[in-house]
ROVOTI-749579 format. One record per residue (C-alpha): residue in one letter; x, y, z. Coordinates in steps of 0.02 Angstrom, whole numbers, padded with zeros to 5 digits. Example, Ala and Ser with C-alpha at 12.3 -4.5 7.8 and 13.67 -1.06 7.14 Angstrom:
<code: a xx: 00615 yy: -00225 zz: 00390>
<code: s xx: 00684 yy: -00053 zz: 00357>
# end
This chain:
<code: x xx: 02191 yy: 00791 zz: -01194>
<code: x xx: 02033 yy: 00797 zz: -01077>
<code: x xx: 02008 yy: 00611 zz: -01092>
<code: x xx: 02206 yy: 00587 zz: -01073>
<code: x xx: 02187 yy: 00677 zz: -00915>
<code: x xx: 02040 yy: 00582 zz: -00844>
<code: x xx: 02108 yy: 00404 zz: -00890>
<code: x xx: 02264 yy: 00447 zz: -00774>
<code: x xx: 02131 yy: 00508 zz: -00637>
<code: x xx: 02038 yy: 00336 zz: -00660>
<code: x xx: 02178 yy: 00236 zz: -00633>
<code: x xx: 02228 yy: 00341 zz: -00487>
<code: x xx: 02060 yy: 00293 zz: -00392>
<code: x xx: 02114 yy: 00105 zz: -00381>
<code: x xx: 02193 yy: 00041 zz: -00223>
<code: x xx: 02361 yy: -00059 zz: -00292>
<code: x xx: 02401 yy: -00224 zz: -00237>
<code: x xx: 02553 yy: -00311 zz: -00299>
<code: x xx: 02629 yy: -00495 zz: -00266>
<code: x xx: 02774 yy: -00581 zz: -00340>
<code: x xx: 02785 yy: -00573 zz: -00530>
<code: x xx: 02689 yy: -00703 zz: -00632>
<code: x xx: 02770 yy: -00806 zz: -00773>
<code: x xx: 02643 yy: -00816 zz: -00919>
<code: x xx: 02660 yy: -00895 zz: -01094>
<code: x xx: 02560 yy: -00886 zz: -01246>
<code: x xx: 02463 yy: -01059 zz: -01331>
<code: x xx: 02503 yy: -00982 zz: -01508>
<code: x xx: 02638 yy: -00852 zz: -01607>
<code: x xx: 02554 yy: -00686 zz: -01566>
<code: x xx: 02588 yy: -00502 zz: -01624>
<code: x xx: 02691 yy: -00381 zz: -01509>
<code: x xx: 02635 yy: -00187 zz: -01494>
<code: x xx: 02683 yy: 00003 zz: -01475>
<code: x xx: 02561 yy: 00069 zz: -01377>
<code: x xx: 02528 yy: 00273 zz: -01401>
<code: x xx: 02407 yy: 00301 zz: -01243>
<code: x xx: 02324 yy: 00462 zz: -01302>
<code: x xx: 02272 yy: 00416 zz: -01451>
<code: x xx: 02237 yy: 00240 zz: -01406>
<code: x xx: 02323 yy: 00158 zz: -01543>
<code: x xx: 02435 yy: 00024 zz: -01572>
<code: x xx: 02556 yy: -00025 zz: -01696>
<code: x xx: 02641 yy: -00199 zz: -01727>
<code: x xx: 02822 yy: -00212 zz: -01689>
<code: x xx: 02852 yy: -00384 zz: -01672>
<code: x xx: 02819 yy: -00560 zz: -01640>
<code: x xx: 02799 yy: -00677 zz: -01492>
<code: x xx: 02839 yy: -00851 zz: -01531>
<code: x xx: 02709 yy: -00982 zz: -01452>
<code: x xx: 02770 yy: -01049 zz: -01305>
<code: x xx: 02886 yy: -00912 zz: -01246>
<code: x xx: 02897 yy: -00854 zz: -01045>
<code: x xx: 02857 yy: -00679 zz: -01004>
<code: x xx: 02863 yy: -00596 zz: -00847>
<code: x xx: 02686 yy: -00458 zz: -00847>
<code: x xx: 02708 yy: -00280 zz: -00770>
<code: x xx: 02551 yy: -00277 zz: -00677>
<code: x xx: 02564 yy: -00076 zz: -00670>
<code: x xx: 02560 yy: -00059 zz: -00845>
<code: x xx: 02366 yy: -00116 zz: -00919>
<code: x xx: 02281 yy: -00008 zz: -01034>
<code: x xx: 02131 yy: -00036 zz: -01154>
<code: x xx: 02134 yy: 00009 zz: -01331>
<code: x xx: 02011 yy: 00090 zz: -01436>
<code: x xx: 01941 yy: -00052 zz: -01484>
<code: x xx: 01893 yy: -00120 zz: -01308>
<code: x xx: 02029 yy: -00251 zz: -01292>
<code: x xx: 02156 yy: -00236 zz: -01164>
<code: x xx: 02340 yy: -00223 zz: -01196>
<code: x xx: 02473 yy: -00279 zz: -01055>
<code: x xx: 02657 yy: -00223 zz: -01036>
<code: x xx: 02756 yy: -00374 zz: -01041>
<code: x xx: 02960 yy: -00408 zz: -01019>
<code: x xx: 03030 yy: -00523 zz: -01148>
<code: x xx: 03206 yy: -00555 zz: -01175>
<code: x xx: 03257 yy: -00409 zz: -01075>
<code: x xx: 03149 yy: -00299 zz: -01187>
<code: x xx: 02970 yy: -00215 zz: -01152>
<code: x xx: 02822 yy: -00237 zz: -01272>
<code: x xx: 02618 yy: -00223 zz: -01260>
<code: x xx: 02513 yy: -00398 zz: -01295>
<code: x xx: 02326 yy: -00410 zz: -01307>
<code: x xx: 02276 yy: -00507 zz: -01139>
<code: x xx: 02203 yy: -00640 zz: -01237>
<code: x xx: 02363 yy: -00702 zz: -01315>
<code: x xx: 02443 yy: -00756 zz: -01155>
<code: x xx: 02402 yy: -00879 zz: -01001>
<code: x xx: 02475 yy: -00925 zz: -00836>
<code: x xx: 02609 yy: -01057 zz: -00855>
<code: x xx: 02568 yy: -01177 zz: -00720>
<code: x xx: 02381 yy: -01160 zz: -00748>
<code: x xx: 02280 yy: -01314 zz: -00715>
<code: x xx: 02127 yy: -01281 zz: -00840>
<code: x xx: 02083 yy: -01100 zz: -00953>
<code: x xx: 01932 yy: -01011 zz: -00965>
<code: x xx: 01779 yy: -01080 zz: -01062>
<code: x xx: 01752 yy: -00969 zz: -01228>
<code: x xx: 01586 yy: -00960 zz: -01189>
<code: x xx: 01625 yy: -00842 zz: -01021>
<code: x xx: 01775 yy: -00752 zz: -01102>
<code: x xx: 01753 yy: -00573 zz: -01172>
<code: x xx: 01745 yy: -00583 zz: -01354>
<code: x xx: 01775 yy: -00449 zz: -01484>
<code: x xx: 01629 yy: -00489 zz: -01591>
<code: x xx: 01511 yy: -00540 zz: -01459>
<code: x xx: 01346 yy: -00455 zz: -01469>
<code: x xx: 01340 yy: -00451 zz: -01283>
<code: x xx: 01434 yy: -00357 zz: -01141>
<code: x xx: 01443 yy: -00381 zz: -00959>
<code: x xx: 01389 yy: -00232 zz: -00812>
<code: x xx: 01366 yy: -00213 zz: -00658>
<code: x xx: 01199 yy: -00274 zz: -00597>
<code: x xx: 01160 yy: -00113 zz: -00491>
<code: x xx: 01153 yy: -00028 zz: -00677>
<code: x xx: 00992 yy: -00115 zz: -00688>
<code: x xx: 00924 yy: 00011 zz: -00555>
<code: x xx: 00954 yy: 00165 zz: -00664>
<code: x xx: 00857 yy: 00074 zz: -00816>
<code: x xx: 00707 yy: 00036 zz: -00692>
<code: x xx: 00724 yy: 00215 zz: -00594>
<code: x xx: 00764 yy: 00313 zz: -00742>
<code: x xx: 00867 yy: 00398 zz: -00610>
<code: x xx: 01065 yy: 00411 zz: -00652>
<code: x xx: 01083 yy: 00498 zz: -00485>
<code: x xx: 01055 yy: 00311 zz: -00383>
<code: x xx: 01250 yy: 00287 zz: -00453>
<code: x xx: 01320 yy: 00407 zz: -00312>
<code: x xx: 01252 yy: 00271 zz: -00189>
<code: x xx: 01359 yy: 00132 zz: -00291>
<code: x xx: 01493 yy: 00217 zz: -00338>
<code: x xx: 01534 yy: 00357 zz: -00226>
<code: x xx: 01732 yy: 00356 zz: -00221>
<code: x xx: 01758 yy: 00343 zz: -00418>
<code: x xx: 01625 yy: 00479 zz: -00439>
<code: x xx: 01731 yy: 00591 zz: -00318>
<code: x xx: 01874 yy: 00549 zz: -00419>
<code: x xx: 01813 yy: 00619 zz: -00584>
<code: x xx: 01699 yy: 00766 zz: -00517>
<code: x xx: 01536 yy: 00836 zz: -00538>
<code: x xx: 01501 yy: 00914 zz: -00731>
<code: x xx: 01600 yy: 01090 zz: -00784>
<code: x xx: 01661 yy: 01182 zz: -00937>
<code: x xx: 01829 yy: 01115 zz: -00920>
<code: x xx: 01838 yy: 00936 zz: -00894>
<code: x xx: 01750 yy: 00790 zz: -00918>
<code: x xx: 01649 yy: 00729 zz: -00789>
<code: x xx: 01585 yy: 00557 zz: -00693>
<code: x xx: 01444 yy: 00554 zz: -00814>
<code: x xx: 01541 yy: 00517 zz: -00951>
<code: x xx: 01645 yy: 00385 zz: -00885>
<code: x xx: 01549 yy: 00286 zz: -00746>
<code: x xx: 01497 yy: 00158 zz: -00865>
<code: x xx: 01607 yy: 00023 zz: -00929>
<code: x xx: 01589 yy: -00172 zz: -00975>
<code: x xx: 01677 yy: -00311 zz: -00894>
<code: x xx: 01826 yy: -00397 zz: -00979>
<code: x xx: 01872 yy: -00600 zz: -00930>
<code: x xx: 02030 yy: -00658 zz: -01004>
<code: x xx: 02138 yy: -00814 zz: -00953>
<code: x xx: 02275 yy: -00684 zz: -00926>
<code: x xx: 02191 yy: -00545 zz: -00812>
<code: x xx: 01991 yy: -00502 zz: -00764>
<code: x xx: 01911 yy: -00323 zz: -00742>
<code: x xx: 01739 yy: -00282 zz: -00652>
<code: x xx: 01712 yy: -00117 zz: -00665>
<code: x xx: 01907 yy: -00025 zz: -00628>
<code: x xx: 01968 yy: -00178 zz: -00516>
<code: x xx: 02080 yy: -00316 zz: -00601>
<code: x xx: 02116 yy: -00449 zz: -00571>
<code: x xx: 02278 yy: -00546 zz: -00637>
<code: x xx: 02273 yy: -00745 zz: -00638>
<code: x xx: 02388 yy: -00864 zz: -00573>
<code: x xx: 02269 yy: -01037 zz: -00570>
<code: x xx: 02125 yy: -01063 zz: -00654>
<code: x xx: 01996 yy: -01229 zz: -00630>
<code: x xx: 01844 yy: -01271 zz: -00716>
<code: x xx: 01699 yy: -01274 zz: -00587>
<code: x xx: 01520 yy: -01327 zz: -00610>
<code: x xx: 01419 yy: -01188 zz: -00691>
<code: x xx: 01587 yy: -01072 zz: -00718>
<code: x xx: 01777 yy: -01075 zz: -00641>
<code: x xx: 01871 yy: -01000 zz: -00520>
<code: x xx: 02040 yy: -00903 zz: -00518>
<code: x xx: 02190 yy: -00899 zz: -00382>
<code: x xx: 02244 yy: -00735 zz: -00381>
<code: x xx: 02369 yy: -00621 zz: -00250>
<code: x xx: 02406 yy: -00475 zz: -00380>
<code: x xx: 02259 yy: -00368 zz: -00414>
<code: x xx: 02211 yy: -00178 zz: -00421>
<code: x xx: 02053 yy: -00126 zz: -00319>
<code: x xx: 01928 yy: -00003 zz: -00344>
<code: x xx: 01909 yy: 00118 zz: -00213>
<code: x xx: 01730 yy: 00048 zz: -00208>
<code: x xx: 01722 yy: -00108 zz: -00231>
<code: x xx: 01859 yy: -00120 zz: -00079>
<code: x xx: 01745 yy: -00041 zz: 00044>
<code: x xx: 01613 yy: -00155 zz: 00020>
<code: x xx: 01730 yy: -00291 zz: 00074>
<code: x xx: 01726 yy: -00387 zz: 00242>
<code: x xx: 01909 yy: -00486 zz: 00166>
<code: x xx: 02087 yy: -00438 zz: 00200>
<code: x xx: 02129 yy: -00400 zz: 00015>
<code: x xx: 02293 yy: -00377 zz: 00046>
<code: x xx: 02301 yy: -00554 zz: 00053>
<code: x xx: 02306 yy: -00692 zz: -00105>
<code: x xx: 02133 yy: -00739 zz: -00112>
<code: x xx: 02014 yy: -00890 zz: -00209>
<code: x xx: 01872 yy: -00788 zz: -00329>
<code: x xx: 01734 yy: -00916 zz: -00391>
<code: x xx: 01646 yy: -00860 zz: -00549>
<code: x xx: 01462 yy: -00928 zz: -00545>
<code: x xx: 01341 yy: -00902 zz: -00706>
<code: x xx: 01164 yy: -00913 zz: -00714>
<code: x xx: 01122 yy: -00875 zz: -00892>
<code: x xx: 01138 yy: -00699 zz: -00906>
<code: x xx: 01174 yy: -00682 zz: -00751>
<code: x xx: 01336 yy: -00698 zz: -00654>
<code: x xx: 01397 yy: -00675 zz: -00460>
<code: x xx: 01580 yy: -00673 zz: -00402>
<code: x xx: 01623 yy: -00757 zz: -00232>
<code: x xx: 01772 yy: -00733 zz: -00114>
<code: x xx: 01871 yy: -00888 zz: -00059>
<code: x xx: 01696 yy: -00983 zz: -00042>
<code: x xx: 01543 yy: -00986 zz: -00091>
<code: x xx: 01443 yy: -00871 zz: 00043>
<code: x xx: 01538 yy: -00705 zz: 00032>
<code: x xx: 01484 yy: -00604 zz: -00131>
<code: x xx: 01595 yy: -00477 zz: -00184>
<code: x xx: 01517 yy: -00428 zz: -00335>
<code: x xx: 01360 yy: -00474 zz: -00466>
<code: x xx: 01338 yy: -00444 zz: -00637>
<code: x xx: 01238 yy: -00455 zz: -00802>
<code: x xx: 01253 yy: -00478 zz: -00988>
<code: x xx: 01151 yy: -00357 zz: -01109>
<code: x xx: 01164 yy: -00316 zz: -01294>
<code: x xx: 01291 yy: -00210 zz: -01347>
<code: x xx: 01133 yy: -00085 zz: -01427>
<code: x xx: 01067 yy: -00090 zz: -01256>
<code: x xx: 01240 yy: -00039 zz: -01167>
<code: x xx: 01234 yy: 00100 zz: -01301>
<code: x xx: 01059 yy: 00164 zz: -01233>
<code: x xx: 01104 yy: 00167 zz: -01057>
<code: x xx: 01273 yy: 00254 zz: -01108>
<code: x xx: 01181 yy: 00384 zz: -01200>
<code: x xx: 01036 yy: 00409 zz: -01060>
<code: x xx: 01184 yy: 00422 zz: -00908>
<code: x xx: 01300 yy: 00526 zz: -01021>
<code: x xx: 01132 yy: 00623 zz: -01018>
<code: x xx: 01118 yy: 00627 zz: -01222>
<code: x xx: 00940 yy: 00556 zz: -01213>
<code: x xx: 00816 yy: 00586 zz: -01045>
<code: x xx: 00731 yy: 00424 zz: -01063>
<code: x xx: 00779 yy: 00215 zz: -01120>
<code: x xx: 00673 yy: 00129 zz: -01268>
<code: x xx: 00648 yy: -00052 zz: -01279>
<code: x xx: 00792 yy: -00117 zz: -01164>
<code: x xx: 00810 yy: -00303 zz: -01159>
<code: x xx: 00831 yy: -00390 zz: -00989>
<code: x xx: 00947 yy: -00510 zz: -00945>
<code: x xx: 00863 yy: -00670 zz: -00909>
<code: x xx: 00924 yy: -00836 zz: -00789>
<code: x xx: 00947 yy: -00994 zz: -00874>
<code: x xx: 00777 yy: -01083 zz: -00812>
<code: x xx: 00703 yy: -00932 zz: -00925>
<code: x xx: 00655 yy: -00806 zz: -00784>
<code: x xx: 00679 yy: -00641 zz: -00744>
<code: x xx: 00716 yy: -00524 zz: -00599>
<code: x xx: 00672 yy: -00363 zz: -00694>
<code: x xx: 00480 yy: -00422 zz: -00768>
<code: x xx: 00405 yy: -00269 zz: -00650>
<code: x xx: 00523 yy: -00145 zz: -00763>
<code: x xx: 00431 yy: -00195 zz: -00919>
<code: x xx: 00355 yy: -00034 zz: -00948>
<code: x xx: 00499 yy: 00080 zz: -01036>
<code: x xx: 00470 yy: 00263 zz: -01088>
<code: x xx: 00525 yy: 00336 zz: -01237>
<code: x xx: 00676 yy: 00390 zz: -01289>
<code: x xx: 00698 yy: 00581 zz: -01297>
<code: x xx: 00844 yy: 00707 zz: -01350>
<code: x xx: 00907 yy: 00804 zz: -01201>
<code: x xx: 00868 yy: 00961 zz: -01251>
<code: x xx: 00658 yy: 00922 zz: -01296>
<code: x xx: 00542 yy: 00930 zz: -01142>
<code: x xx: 00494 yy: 00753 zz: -01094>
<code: x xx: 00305 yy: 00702 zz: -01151>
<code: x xx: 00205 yy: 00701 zz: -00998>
<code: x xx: 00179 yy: 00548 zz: -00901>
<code: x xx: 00027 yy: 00496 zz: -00829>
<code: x xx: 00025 yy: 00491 zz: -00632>
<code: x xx: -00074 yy: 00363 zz: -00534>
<code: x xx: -00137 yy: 00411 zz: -00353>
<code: x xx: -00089 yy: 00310 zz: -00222>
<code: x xx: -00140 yy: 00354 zz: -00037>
<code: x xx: 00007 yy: 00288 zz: 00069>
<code: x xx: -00056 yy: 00166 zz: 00222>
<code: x xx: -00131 yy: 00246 zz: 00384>
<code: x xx: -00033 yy: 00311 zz: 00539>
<code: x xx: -00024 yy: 00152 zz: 00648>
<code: x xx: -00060 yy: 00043 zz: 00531>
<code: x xx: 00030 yy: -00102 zz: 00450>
<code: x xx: 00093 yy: -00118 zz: 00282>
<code: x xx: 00177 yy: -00236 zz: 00186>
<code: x xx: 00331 yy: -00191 zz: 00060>
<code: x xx: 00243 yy: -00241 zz: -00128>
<code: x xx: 00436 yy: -00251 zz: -00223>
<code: x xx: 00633 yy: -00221 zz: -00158>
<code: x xx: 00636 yy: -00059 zz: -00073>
<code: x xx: 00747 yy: 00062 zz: -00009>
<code: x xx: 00747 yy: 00102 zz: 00178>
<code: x xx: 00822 yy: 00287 zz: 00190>
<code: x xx: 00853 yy: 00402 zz: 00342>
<code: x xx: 00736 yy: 00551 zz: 00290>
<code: x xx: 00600 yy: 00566 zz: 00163>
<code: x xx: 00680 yy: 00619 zz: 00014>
<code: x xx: 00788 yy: 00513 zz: -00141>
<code: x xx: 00937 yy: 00618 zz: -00097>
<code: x xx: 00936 yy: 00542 zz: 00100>
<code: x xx: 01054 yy: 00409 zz: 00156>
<code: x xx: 01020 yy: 00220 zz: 00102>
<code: x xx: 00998 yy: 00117 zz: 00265>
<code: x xx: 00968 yy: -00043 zz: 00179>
<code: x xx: 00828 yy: -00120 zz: 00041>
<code: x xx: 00702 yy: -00200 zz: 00095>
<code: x xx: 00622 yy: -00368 zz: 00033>
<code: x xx: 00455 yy: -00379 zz: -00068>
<code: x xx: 00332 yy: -00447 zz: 00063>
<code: x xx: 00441 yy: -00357 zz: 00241>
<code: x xx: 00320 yy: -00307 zz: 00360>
<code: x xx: 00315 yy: -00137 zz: 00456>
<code: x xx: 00209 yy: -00018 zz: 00536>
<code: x xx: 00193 yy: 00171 zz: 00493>
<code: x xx: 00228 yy: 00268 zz: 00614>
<code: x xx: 00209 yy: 00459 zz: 00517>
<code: x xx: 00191 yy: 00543 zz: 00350>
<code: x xx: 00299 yy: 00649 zz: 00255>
<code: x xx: 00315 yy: 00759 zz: 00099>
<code: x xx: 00209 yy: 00706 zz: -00064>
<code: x xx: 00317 yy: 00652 zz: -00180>
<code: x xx: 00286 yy: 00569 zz: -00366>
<code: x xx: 00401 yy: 00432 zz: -00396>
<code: x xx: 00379 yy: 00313 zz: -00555>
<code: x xx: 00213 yy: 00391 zz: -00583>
<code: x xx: 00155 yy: 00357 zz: -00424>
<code: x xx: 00077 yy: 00518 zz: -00324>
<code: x xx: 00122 yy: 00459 zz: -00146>
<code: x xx: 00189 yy: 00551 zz: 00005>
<code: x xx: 00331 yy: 00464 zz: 00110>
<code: x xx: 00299 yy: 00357 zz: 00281>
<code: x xx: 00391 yy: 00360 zz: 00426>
<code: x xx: 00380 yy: 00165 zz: 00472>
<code: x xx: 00457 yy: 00032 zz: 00593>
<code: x xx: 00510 yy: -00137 zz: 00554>
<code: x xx: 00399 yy: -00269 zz: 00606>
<code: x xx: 00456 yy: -00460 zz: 00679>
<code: x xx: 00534 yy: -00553 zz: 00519>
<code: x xx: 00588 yy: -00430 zz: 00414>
<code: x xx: 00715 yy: -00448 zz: 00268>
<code: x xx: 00816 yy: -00370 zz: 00154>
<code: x xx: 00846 yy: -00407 zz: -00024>
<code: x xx: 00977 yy: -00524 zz: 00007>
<code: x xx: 00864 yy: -00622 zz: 00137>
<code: x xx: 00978 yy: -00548 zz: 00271>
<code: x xx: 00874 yy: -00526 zz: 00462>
<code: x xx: 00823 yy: -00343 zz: 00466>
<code: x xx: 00804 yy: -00324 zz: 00665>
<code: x xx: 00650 yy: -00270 zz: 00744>
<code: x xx: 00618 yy: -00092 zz: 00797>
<code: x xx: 00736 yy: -00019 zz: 00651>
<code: x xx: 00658 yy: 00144 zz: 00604>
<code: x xx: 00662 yy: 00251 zz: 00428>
<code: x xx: 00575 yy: 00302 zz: 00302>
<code: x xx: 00502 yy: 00228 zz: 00128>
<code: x xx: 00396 yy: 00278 zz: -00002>
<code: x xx: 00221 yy: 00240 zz: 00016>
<code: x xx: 00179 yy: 00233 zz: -00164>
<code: x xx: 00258 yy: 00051 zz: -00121>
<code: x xx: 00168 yy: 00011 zz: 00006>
<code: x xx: 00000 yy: -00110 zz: 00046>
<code: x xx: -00117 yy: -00076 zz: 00201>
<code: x xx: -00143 yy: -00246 zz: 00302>
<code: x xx: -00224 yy: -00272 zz: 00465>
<code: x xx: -00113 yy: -00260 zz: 00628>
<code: x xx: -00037 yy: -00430 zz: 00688>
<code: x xx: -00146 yy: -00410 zz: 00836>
<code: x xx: -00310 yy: -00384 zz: 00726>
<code: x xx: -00257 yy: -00532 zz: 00591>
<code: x xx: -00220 yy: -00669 zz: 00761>
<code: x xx: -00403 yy: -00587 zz: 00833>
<code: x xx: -00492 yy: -00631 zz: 00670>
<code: x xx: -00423 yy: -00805 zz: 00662>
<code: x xx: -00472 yy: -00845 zz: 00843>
<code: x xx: -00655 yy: -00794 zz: 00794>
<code: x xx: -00628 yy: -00883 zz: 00625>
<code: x xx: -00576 yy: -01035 zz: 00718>
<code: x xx: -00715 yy: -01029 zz: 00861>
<code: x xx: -00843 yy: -01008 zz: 00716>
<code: x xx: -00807 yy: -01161 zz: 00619>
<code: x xx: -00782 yy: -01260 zz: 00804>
<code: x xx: -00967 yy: -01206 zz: 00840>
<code: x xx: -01031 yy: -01279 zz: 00671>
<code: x xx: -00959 yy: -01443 zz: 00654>
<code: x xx: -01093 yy: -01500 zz: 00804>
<code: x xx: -01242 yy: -01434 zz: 00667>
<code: x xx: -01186 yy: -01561 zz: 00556>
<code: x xx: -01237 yy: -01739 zz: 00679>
<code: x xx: -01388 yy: -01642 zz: 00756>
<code: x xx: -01458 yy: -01629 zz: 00598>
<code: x xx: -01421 yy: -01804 zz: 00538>
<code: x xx: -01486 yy: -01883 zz: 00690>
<code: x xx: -01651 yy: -01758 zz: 00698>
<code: x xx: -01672 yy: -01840 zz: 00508>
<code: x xx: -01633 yy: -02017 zz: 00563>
<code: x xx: -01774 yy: -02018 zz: 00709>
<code: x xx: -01898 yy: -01932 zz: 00589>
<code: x xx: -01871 yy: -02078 zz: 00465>
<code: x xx: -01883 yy: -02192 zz: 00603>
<code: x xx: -02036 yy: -02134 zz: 00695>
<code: x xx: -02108 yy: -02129 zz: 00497>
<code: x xx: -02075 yy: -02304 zz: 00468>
<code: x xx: -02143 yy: -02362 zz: 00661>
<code: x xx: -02322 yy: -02278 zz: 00616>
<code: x xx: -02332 yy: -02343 zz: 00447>
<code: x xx: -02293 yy: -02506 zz: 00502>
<code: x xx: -02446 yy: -02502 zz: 00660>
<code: x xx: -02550 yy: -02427 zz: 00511>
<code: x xx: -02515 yy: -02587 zz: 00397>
<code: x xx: -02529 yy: -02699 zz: 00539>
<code: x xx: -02713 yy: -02622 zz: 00602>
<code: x xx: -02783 yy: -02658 zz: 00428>
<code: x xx: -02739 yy: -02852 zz: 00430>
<code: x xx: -02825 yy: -02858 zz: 00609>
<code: x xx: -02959 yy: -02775 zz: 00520>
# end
């Protein structure tokens, strides 16, 4: 009953969008279902014959037990579940490649990219910054209901019939085959309270979502191809079960976790290749060796060694400004508390962003913004002032040597040539002689 209750909460944290109904059909004869939503089962009670018209209720999607997702369709002026991947949009121009469609025996699931963060933290917590209105939504842990821990985590579902990223769907009208993955027309959709504030589009409007894949990999665009609404990443299904297990906190700690890789072979995550060991939750961690890191002097520069997070105070609990890029300049302008993060003994840095400065998305960071980051992530370099000082004298050094270089030749040319006059006199006194 506990899970009953929190499904209905989940789908209660979506902001509902509805359009016209959609006529769908289905390629082939497919099964119709009873649906029983607490116990998540399903039972057959009849059959759809290929190319039949059915209107979709887009109120009415639930997944079963086995991960697929059934949808409440009309059909002859009766109601009846389908799996999603038995029907289509009737005027479609193209489907879905199999290769990006969710598949029941696929070894691999899609997440959310930002899940990557917990796996390289081993912090759970850095979900309240992601996912702040569903974790509202299902509440903090007690004795009487489940809680956000439990339920955060859940793998994307593509279908030629409807999409899901995280709790938004998406129901298709048009689908066409792009270069390195399609793109849907879609005016009927269900938002997630978070995804919605993160964007800058009026989605109360139909709207053009581009699907783009780069191995495993994959970002979602709005109505062109500079507005991201939403990235993604394929795992293995026994690696989705370790992260489950660590955020549902039945393990402290992830073992061996592959990471999802581009197509050209590279990787995003190679700094997070050093995974701990799994632990049950109720056994003391083993103790993890701590490394010593002084952060970078007041009034000095420093230079950001990997993505970082800019935050208003110096504490992991603080407000996220923004994250910086690997290689953003800025200048400290105080200390803070000590603080071991990652096994790095550091304290935290007041600091002020220098000329150039970037965050992870190569967005401008503008001058003079002010917060604070860990130093533990952090490289002392020289002042801007010192570095341009140094070059000058570097430059006026190697302008005062190149004259060396013909003084000496010429010095060795006259010797040569005085040499070869006094020989020659010598020579010439002995015939005279």
């Amino acid at each position: 009953m506990k899970k009953f209750v929190i499904l209905l909460i989940a789908f209660s944290c979506c902001c509902i969008v509805f359009g016209k109904d959609g006529i769908y059909t289905n390629p082939k004869d497919a099964d119709l279902y009873d649906f029983a939503l607490e116990s998540r089962t399903h039972t057959i009670s009849g059959k759809l014959e290929k190319g039949a018209e059915v209107n979709l209720d887009f109120q009415n999607v639930q997944k079963s037990h086995n991960g697929k997702y059934l949808l409440l369709i009309k059909y002859l002026d009766c109601f009846a579940d389908i799996f999603s991947d038995e029907i289509v949009p009737k005027d479609t121009d193209d489907l879905i490649p199999s290769e990006f469609k969710t598949q029941e025996s696929d070894e691999y699931v899609w997440i959310a990219e930002y899940y990557m963060d917990v796996v390289k933290t081993g912090d759970r917590e850095i979900l309240r910054e992601y996912r702040p209105a569903a974790i509202k939504k299902w509440g903090e842990p007690s004795e009487d209901y489940y809680d956000w821990y439990t339920y955060i985590l859940s793998h994307n579902m593509v279908s030629n019939c409807v999409i899901e990223l995280d709790l938004s769907q998406f129901f298709i009208e048009n689908i066409n085959i792009i270069e390195n993955g399609f793109k849907i027309e879609t005016d009927k959709y269900k938002l997630d309270e978070d995804m919605l504030s993160k964007s800058n589009k009026n989605m109360a409007e139909p709207h053009t979502l581009y699907f783009i894949y780069d191995g495993d990999t994959a970002n979602v665009f709005v109505d062109d191809l500079n507005t991201k609404l939403y990235s993604m990443v394929k795992i293995k299904k026994t690696d989705y079960e370790k992260l489950e297990n660590f955020i549902q906190q039945k393990t402290n700690l992830i073992q061996d976790f592959t990471f999802p890789r581009h197509a050209d072979g590279t990787c995003d995550y190679e700094d997070m290749s050093m995974l701990k060991t799994a632990e049950p939750a109720d056994m003391a961690a083993l103790p993890e060796a701590v490394i010593s890191k002084p952060a970078p002097a007041v009034g000095k520069s420093a230079v950001v060694t990997e993505n970082l997070r800019l935050r208003t105070d110096d504490e992991t609990t603080s407000q996220v400004v923004t994250t910086l890029a690997a290689g953003t300049r800025v200048k400290v302008l105080a200390h803070g508390r000590e603080d071991t993060i990652d096994g790095i003994a550091s304290s935290w840095v007041q600091v002020e962003m220098l000329g150039g400065a970037k965050d992870k998305d190569g967005n401008a960071i503008e001058a003079g913004m002010v917060g604070w980051l860990f130093g533990g992530y952090l490289s002392e370099t020289e002042s801007a002032e010192s570095e341009s000082l140094n070059k000058e004298a570097a430059n006026v050094k190697e302008s005062s040597a190149l004259p060396i270089v013909p003084i000496v030749v010429g010095v060795a040319a006259l010797v040569i040539l005085l040499t070869v006059v006094i020989l020659a006199k010598k020579k010439k006194k002995v015939y005279k002689d």
